[in-house]
N, CA, C and O atoms as a Maestro MAE file, in Angstrom:
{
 s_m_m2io_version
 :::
 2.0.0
}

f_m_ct {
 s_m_title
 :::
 protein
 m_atom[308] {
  # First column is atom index #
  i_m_mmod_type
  r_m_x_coord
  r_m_y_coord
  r_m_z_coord
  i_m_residue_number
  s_m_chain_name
  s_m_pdb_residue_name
  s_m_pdb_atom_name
  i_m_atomic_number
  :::
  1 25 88.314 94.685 116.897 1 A "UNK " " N  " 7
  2 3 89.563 95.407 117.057 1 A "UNK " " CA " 6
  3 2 90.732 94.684 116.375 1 A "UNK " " C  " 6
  4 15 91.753 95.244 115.974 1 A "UNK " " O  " 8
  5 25 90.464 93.387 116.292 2 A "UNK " " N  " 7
  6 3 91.686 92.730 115.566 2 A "UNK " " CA " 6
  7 2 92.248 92.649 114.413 2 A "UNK " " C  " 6
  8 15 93.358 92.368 113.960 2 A "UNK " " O  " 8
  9 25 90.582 93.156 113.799 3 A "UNK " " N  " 7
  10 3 90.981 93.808 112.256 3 A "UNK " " CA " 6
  11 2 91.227 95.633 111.729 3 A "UNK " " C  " 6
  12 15 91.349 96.078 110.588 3 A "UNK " " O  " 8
  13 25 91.231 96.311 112.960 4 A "UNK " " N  " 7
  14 3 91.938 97.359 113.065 4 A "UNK " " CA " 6
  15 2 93.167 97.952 112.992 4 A "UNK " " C  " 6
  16 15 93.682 97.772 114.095 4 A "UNK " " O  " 8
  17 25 94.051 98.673 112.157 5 A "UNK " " N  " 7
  18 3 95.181 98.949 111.410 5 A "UNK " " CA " 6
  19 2 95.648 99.933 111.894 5 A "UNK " " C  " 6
  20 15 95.286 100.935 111.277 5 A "UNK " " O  " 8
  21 25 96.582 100.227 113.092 6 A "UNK " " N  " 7
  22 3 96.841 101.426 113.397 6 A "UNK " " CA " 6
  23 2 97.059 102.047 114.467 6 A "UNK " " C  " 6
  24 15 96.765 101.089 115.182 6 A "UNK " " O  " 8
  25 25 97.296 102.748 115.111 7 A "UNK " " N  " 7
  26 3 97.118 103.318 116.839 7 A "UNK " " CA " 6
  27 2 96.625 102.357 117.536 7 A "UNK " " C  " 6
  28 15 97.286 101.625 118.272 7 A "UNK " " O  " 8
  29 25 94.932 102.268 117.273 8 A "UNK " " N  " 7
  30 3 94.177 102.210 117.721 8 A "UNK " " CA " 6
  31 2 94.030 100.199 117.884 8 A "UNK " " C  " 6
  32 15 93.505 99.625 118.838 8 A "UNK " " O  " 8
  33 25 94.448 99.750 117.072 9 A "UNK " " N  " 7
  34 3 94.505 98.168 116.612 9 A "UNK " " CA " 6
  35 2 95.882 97.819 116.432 9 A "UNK " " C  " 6
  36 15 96.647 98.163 117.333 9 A "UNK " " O  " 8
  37 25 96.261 97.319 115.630 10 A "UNK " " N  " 7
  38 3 97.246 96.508 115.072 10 A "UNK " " CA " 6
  39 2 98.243 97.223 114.001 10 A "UNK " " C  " 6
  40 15 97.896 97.776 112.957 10 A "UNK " " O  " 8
  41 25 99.414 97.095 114.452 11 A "UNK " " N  " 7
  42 3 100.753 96.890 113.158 11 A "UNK " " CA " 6
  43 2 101.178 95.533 112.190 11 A "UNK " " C  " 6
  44 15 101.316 94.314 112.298 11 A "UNK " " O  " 8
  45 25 101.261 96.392 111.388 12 A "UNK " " N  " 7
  46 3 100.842 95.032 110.210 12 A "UNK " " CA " 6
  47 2 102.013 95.227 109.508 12 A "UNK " " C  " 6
  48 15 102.469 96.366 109.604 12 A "UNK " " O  " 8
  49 25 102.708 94.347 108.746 13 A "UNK " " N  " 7
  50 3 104.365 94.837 107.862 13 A "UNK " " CA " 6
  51 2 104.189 93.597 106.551 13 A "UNK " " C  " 6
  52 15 104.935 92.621 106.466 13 A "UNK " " O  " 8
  53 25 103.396 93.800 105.886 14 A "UNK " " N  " 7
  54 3 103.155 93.072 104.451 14 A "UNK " " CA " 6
  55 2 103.932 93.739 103.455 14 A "UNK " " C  " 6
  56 15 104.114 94.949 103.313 14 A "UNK " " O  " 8
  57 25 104.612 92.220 102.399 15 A "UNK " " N  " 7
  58 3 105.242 92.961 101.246 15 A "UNK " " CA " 6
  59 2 104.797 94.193 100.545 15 A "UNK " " C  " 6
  60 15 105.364 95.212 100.150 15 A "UNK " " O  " 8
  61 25 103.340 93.647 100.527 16 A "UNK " " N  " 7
  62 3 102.317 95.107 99.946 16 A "UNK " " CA " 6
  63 2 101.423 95.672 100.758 16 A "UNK " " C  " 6
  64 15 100.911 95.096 101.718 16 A "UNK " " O  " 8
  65 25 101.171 96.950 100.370 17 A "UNK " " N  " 7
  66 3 99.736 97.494 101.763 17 A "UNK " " CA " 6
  67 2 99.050 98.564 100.689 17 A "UNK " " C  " 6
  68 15 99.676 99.587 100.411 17 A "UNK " " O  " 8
  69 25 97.882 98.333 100.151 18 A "UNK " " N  " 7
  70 3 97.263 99.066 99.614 18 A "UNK " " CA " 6
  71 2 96.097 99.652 100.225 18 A "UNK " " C  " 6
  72 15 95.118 99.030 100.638 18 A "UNK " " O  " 8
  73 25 96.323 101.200 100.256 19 A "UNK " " N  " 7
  74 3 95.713 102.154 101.164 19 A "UNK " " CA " 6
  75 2 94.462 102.869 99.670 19 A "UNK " " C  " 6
  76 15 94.666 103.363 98.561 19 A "UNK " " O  " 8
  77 25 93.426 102.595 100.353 20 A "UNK " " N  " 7
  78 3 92.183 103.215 99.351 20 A "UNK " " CA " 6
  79 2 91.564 103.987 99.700 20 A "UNK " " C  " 6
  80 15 90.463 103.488 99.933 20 A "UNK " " O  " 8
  81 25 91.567 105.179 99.946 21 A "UNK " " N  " 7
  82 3 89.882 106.330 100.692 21 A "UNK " " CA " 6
  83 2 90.608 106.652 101.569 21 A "UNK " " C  " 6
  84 15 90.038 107.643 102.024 21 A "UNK " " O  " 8
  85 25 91.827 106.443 102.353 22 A "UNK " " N  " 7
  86 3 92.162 106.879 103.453 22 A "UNK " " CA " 6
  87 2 93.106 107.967 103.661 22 A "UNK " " C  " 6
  88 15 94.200 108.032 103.100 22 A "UNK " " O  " 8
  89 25 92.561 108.981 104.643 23 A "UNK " " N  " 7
  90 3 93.148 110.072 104.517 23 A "UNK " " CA " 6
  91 2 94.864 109.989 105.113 23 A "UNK " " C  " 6
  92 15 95.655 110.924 104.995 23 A "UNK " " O  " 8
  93 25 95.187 108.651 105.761 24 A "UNK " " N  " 7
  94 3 96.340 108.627 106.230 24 A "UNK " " CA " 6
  95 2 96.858 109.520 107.142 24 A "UNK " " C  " 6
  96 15 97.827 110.276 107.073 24 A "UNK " " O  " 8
  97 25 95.833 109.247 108.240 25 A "UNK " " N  " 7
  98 3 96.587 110.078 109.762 25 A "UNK " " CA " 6
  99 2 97.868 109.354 110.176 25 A "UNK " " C  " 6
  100 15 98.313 108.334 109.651 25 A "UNK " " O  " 8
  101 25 98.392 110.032 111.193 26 A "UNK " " N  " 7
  102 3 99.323 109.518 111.602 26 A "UNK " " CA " 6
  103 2 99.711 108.129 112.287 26 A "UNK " " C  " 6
  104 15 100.721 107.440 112.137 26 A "UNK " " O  " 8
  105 25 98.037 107.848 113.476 27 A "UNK " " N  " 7
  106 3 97.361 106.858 113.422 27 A "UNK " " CA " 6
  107 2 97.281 105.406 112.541 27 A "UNK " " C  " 6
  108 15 97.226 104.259 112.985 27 A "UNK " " O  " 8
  109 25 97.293 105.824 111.278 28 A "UNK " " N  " 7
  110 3 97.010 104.449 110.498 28 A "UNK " " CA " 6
  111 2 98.825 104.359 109.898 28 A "UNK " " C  " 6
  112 15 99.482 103.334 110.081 28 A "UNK " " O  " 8
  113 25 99.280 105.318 109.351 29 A "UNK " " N  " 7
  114 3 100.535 105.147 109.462 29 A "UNK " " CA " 6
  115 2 101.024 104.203 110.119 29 A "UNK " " C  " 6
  116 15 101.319 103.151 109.552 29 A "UNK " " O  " 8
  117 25 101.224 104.397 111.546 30 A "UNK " " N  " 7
  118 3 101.591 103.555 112.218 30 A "UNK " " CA " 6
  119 2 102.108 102.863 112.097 30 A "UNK " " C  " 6
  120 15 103.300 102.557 112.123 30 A "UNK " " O  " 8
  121 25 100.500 102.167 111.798 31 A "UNK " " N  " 7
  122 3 100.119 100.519 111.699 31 A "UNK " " CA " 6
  123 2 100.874 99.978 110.458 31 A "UNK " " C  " 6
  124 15 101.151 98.785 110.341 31 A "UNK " " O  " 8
  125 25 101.257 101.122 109.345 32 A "UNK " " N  " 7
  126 3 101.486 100.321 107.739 32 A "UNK " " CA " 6
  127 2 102.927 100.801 107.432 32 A "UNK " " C  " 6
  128 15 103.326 100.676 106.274 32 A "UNK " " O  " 8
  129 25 103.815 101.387 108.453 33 A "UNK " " N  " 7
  130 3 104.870 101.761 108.093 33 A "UNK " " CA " 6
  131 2 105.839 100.724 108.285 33 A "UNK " " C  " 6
  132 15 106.918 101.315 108.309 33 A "UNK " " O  " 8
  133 25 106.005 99.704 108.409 34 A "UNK " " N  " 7
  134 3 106.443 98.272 108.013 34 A "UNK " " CA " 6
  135 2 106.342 97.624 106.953 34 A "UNK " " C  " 6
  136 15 107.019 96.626 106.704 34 A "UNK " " O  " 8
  137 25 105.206 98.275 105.962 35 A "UNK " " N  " 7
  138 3 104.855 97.170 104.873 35 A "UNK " " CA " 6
  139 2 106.807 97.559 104.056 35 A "UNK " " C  " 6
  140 15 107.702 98.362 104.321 35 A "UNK " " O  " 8
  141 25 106.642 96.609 103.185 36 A "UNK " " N  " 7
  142 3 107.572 96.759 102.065 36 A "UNK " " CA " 6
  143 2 107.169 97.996 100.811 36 A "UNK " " C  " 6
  144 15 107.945 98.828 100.341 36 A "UNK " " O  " 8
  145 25 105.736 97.796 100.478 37 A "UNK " " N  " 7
  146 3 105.875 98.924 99.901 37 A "UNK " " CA " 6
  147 2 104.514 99.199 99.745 37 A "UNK " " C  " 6
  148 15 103.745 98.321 99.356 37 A "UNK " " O  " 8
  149 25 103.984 100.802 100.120 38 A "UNK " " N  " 7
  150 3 103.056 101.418 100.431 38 A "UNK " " CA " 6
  151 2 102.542 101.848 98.982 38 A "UNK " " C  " 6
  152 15 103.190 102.607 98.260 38 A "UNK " " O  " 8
  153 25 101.227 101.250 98.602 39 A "UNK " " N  " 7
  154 3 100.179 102.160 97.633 39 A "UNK " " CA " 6
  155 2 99.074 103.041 97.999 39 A "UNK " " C  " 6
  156 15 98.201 102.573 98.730 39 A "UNK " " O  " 8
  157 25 99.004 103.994 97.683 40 A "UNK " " N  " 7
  158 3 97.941 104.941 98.235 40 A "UNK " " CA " 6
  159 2 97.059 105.280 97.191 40 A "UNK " " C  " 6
  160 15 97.531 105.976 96.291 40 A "UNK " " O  " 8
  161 25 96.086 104.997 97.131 41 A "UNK " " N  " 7
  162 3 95.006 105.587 96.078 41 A "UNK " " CA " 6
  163 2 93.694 106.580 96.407 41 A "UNK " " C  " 6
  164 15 92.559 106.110 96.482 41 A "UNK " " O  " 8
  165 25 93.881 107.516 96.531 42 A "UNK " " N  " 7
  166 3 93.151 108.556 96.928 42 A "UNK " " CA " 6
  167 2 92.841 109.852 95.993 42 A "UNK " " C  " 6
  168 15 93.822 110.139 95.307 42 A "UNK " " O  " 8
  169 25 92.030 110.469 95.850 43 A "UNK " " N  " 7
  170 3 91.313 111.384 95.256 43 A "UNK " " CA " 6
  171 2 91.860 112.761 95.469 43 A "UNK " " C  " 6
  172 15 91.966 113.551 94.531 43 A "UNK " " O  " 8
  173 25 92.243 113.083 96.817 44 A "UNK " " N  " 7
  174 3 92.955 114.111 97.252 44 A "UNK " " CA " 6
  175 2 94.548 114.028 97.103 44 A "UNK " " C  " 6
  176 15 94.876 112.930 97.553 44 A "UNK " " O  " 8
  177 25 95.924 114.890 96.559 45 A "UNK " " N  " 7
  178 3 96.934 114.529 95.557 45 A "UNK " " CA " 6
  179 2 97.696 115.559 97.158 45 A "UNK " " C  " 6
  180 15 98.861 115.953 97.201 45 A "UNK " " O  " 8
  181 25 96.799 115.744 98.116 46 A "UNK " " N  " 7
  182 3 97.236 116.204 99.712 46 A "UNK " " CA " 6
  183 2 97.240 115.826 100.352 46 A "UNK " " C  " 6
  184 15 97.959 116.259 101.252 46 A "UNK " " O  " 8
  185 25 96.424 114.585 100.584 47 A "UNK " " N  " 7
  186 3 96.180 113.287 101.251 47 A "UNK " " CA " 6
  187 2 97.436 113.361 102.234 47 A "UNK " " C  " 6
  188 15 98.495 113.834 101.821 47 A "UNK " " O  " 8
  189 25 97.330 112.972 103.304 48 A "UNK " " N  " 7
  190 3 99.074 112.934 104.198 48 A "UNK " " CA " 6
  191 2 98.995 111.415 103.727 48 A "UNK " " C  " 6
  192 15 100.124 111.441 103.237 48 A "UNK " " O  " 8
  193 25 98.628 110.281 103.512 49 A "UNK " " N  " 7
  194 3 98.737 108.885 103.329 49 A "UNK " " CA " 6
  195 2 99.456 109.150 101.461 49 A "UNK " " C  " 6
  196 15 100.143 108.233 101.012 49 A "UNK " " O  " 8
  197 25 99.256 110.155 100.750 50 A "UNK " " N  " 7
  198 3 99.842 110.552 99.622 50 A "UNK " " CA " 6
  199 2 101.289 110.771 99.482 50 A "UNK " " C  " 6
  200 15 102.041 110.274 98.643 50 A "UNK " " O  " 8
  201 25 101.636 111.813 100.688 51 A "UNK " " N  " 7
  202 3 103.010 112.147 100.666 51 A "UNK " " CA " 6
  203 2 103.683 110.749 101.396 51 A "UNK " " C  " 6
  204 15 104.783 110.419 100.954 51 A "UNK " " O  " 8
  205 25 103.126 109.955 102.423 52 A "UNK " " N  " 7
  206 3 103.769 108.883 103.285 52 A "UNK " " CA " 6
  207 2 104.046 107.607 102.021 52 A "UNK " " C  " 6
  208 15 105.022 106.856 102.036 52 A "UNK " " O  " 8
  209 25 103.160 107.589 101.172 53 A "UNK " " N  " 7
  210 3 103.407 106.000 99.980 53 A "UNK " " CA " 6
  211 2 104.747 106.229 99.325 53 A "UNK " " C  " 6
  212 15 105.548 107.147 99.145 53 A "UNK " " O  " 8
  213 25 104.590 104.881 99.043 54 A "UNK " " N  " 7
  214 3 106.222 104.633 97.916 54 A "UNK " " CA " 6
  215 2 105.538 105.258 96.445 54 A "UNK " " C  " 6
  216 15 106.154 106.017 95.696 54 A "UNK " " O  " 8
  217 25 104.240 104.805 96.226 55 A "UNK " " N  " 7
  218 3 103.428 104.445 94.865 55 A "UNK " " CA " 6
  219 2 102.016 105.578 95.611 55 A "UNK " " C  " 6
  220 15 101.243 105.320 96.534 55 A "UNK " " O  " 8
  221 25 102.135 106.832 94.759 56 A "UNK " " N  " 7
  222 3 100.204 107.270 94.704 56 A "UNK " " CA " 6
  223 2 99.687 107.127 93.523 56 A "UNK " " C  " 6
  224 15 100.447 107.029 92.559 56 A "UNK " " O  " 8
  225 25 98.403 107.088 93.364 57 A "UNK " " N  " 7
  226 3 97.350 106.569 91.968 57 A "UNK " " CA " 6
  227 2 96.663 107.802 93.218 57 A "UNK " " C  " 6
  228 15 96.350 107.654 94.400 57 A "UNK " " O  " 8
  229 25 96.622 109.169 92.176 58 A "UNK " " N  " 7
  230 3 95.149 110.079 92.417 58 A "UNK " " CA " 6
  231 2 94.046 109.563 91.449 58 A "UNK " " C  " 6
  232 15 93.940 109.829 90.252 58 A "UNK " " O  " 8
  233 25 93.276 108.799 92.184 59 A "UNK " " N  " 7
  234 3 92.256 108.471 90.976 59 A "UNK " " CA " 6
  235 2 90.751 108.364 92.145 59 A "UNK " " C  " 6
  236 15 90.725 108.716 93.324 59 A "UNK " " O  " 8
  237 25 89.567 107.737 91.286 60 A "UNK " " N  " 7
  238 3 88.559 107.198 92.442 60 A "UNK " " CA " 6
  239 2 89.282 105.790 92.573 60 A "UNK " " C  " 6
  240 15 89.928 105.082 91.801 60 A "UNK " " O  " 8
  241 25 88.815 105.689 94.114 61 A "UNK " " N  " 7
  242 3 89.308 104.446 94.367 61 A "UNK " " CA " 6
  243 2 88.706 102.971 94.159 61 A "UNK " " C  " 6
  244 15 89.389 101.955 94.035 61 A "UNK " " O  " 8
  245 25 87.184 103.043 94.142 62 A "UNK " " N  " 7
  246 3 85.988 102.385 93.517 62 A "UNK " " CA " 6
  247 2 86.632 101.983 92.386 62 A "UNK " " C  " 6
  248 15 86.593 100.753 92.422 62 A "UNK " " O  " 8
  249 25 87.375 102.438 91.108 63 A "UNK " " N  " 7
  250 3 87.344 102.653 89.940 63 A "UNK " " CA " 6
  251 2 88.546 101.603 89.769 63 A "UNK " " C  " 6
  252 15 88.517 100.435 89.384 63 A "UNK " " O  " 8
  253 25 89.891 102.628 90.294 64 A "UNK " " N  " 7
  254 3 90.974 101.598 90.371 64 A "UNK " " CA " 6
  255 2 90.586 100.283 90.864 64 A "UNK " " C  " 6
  256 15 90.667 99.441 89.969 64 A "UNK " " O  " 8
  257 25 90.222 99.854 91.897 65 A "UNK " " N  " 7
  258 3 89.631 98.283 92.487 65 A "UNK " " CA " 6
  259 2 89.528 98.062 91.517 65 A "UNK " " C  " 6
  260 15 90.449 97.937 90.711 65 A "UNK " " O  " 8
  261 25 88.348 97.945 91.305 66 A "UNK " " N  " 7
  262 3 87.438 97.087 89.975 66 A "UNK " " CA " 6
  263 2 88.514 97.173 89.126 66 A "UNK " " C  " 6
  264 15 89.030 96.058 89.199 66 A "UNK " " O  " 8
  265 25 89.205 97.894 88.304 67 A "UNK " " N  " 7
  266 3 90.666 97.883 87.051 67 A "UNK " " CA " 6
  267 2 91.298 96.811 87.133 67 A "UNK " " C  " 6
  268 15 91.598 96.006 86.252 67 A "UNK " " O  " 8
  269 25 91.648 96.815 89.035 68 A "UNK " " N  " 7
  270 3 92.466 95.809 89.239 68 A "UNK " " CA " 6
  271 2 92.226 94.562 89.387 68 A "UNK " " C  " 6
  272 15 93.002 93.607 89.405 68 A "UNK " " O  " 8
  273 25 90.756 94.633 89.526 69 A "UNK " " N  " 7
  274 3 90.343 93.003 90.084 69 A "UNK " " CA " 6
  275 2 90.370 92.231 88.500 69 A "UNK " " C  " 6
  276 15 90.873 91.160 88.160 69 A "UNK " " O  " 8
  277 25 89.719 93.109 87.826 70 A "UNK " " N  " 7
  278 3 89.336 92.928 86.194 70 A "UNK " " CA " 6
  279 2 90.996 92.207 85.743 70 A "UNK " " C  " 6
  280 15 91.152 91.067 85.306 70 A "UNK " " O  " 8
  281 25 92.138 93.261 86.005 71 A "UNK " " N  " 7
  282 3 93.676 92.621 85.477 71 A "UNK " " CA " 6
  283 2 93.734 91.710 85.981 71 A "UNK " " C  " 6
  284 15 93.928 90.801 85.174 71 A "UNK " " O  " 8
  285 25 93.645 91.249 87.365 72 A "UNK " " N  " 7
  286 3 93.942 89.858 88.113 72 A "UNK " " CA " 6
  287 2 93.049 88.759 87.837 72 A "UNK " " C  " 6
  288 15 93.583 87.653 87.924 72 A "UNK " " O  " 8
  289 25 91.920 88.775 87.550 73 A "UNK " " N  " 7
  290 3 90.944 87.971 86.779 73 A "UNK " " CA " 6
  291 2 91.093 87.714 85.407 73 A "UNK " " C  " 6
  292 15 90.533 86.727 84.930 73 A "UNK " " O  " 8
  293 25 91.901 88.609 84.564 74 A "UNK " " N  " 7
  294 3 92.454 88.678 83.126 74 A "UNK " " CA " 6
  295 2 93.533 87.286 83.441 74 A "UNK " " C  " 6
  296 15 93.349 86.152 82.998 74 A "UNK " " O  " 8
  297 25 94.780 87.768 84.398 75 A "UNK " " N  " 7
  298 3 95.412 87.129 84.737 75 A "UNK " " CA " 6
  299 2 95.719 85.770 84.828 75 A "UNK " " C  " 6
  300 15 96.663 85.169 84.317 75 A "UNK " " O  " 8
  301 25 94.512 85.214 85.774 76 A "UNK " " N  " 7
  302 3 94.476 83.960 85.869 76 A "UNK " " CA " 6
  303 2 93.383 83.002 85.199 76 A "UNK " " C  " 6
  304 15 92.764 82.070 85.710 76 A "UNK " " O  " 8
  305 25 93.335 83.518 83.889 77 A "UNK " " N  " 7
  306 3 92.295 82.915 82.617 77 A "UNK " " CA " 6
  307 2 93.594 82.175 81.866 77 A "UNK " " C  " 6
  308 15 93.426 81.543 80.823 77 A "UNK " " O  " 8
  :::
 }
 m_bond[307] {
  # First column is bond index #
  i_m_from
  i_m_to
  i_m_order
  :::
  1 1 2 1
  2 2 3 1
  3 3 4 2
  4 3 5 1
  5 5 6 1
  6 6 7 1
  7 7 8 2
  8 7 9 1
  9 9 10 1
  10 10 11 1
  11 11 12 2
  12 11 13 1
  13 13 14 1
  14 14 15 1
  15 15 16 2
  16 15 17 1
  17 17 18 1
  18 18 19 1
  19 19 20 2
  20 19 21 1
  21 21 22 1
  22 22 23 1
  23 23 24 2
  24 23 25 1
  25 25 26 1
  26 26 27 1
  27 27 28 2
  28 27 29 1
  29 29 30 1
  30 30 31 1
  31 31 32 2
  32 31 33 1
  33 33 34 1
  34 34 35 1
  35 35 36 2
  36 35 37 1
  37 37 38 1
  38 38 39 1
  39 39 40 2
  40 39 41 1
  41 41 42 1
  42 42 43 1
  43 43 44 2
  44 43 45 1
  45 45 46 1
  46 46 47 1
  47 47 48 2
  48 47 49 1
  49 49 50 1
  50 50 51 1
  51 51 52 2
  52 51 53 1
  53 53 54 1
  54 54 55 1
  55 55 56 2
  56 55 57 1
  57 57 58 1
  58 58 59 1
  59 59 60 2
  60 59 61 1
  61 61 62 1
  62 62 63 1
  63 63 64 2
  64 63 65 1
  65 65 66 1
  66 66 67 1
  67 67 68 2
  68 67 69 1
  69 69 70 1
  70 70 71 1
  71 71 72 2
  72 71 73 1
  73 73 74 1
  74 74 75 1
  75 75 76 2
  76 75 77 1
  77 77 78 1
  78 78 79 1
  79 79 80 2
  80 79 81 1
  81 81 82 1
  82 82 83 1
  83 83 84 2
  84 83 85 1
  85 85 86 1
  86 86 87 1
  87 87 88 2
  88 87 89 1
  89 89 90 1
  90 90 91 1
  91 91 92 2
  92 91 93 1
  93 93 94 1
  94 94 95 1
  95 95 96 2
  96 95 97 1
  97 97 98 1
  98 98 99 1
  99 99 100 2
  100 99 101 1
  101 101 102 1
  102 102 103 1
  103 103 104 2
  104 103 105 1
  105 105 106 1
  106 106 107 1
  107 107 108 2
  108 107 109 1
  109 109 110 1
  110 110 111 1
  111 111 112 2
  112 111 113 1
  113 113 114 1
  114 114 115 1
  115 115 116 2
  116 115 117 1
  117 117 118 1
  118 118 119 1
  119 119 120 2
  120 119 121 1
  121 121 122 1
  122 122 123 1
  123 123 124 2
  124 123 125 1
  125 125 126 1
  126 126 127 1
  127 127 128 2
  128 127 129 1
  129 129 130 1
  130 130 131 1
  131 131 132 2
  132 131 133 1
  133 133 134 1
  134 134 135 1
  135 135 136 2
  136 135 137 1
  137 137 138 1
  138 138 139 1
  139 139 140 2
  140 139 141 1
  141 141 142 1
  142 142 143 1
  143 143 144 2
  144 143 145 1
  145 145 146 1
  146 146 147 1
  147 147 148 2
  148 147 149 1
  149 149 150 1
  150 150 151 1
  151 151 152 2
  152 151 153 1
  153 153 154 1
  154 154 155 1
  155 155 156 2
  156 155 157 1
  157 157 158 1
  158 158 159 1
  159 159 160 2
  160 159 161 1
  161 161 162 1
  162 162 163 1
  163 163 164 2
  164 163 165 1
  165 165 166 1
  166 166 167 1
  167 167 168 2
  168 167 169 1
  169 169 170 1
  170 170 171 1
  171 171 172 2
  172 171 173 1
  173 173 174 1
  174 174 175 1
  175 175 176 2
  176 175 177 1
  177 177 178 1
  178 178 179 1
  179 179 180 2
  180 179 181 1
  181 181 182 1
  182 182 183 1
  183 183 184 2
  184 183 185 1
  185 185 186 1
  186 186 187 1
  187 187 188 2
  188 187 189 1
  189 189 190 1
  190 190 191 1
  191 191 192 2
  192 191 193 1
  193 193 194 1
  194 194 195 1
  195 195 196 2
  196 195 197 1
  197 197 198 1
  198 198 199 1
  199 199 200 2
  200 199 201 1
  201 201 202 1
  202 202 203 1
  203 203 204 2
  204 203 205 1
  205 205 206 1
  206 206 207 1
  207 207 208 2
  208 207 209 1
  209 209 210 1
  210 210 211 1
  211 211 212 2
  212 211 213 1
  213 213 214 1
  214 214 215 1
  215 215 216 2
  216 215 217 1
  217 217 218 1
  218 218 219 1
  219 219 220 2
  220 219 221 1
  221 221 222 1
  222 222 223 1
  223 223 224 2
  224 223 225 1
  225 225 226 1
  226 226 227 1
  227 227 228 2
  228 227 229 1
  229 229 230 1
  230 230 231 1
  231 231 232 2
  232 231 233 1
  233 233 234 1
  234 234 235 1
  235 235 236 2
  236 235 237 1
  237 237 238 1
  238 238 239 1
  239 239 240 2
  240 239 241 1
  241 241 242 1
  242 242 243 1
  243 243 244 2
  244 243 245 1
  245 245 246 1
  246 246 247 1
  247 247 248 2
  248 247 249 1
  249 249 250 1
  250 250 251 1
  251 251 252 2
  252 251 253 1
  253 253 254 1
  254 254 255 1
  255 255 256 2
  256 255 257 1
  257 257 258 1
  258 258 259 1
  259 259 260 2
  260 259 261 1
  261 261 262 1
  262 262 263 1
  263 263 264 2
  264 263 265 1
  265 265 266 1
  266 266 267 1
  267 267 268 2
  268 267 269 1
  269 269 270 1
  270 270 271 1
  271 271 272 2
  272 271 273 1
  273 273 274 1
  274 274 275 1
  275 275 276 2
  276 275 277 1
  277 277 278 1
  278 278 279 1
  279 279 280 2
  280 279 281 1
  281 281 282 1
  282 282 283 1
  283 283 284 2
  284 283 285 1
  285 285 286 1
  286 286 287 1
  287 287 288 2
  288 287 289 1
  289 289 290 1
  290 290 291 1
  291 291 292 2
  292 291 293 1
  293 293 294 1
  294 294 295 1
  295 295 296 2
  296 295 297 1
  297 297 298 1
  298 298 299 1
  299 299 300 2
  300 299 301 1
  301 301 302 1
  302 302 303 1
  303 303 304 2
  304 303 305 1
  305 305 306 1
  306 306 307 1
  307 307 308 2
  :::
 }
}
């Protein structure tokens, strides 16, 4: 439960909060409406975690990860 985000677990308020696959109930909201600034990457461009972000990426979310891990590994070469 301690690593649970939301209603149901924990409020969390990080500079960043990157939301992947999640449909963004009101529930996980919650938990991430403290961060500084909300990314949402989801497939659905209806997503309620879509309209709630600062930043949406409609993309697969599998896809973006890996992009990003690849830039941050670019990064620190």
């Amino acid at each position: 439960m301690d690593r649970l985000i939301g209603v149901s677990g924990t409020r969390t308020a990080p500079d960043l909060c990157i939301v992947v696959g999640a449909s963004g109930a009101a529930a996980l909201h919650w938990g991430i409406e403290g961060a500084g600034l909300i990314v949402a990457v989801n497939t659905d461009e209806r997503a309620p975690i879509v309209a709630n972000a600062d930043v949406a990426v409609i993309d697969d979310g599998v896809a973006v990860i890996e992009e990003l891990a690849d830039m941050i590994a670019e990064l620190r070469r």
